[in-house]
N, C-alpha and C positions, 0 to 999 in steps of 0.2 A: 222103470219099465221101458222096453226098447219102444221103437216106434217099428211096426210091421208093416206101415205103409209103403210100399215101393216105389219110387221115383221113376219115373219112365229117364231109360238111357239112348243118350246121344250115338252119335256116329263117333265112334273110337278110331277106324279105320275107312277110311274115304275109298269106294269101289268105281264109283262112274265121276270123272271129274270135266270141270271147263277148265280153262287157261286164264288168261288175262282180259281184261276190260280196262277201256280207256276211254275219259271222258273232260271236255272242255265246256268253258263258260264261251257261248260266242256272241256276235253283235244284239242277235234275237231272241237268244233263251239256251239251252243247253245240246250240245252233242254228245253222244254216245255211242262207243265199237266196242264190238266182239266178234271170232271166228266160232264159227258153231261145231267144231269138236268136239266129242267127250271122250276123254282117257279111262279104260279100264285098265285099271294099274300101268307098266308102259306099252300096253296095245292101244292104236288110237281108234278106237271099235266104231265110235258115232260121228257121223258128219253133218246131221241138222240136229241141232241140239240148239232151241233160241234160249239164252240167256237175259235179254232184254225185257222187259215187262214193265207196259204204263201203269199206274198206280193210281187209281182217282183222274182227277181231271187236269192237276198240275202238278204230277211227280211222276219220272223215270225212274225203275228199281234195274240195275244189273252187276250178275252175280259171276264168281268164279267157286271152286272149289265142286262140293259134292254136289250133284244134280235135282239126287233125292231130299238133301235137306233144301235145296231151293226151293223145291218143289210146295215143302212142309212151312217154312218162311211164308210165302204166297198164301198159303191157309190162315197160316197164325197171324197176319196183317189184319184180317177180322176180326180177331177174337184180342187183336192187344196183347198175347201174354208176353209175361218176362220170362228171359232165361235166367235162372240158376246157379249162373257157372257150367253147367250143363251143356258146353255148347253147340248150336249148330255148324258143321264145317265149313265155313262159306266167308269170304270175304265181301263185301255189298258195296256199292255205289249207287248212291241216290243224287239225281238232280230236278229240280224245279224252278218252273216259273211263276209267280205270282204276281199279282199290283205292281208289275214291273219290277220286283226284287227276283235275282238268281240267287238260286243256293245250288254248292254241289260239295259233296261230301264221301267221306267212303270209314267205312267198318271194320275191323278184323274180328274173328269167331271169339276173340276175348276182350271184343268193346273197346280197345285201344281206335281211337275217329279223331278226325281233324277234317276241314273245310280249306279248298282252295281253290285258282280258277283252273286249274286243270290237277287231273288225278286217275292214279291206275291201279289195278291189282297183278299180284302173280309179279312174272319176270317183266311186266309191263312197269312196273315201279323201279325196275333199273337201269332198261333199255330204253324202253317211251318218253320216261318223263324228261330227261336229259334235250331229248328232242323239243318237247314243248316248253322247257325251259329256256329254249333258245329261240324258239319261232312263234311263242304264242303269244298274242296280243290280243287287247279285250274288243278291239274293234274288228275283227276277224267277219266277215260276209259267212253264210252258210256255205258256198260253195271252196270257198278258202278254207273253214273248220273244216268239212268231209275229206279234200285233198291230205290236210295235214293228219287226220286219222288213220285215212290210208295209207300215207306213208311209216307212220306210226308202226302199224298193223304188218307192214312187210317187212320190216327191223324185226318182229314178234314171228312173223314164216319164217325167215330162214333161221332164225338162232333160239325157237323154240320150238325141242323137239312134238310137244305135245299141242303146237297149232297147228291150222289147218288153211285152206287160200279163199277157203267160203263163209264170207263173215256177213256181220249183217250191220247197220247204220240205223240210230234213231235219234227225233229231237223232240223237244219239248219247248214251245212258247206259248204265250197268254193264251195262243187258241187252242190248245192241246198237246198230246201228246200225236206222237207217226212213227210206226217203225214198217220200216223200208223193204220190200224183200231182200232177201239174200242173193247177194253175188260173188262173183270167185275174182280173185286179184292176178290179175298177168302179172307171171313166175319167169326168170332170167334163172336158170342154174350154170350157165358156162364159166362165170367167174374162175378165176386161178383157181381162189382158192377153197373151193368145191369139188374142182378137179380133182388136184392133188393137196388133201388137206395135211396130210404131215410133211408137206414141203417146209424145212427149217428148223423142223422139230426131230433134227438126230435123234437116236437112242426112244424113241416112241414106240411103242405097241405098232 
């Protein structure tokens, strides 16, 4: 006999999305950045879209991908449930402080997660991390972590077309969580090769 029970279905098609997130282990507890963009397919429609979200009283949750399934995530953190296979579009990064242990961690919409001291989603995992794999150290002061985010974050404006220069910054240690308001990153467009971007590239469109 079939089963008539219907499964509630996921997001097949991501409509409002975020970019990347980028996040380090620093001297105190955890850093976290996002630009507050949301892509409606490629229009970049939203520009306060917070991505960042405290979780309890010692976890950071920040998310990239569909807005709406973040949104539905955030709900579901109550209620515990599992997905399915069914999944939510969202790639996740969680970080925490506890008894003095860091955790920071990240997710993809099919449960593929690993744990390290620094971590990104989106084109943040090929352009940022390179960066923090060169500069990061575990002794990092807060105002060092922020610096290096931001730099992070500007690698992520110019060479992603779907970010934006108004990002937001939050951390988490023993005393809690803080996210920061949002501010916009001073933009340099004169470079060469902004100017003239098919300089070199003969035979191009």
């Amino acid at each position: 006999m079939m089963n008539t029970v219907n499964e509630s279905q996921r997001t097949l098609y991501p409509y409002v999305t975020g970019s990347s997130v980028i996040a380090i282990k620093y001297k105190d507890g955890i850093l976290m950045a996002a630009d507050m963009g949301g892509s409606y397919g490629s229009t970049l429609r939203y520009k306060s879209i917070e991505r960042l979200k405290p979780i309890g009283k010692h976890s950071l949750l920040g998310a990239s991908g569909e807005i709406s399934d973040f949104q539905e995530i955030l709900r579901y953190l109550d209620e515990l449930m599992r997905n399915k296979f069914n999944p939510l579009w969202n790639s996740l990064i969680l970080g925490g402080v506890k008894n003095g242990q860091k955790y920071l961690g990240t997710v993809n919409m099919i449960g593929v997660n690993f744990e390290d001291n620094h971590v990104a989603t989106g084109l943040g995992n090929h352009l940022a991390r390179p960066i923090l794999r060169e500069e990061w150290n575990e002794n990092l002061t807060f105002e060092e972590g922020v610096k290096l985010l931001e730099k992070c974050m500007h690698v992520l404006l110019y060479r992603d077309r779907s970010a934006v220069n108004k990002i937001q910054i939050s951390k988490i240690t023993e005393e809690g969580a803080t996210v920061f308001p949002p501010f916009s990153l001073k933009t340099y467009w004169e470079f060469s090769a902004f100017r003239n971007p098919t300089a070199g590239a003969e035979g191009s469109w």
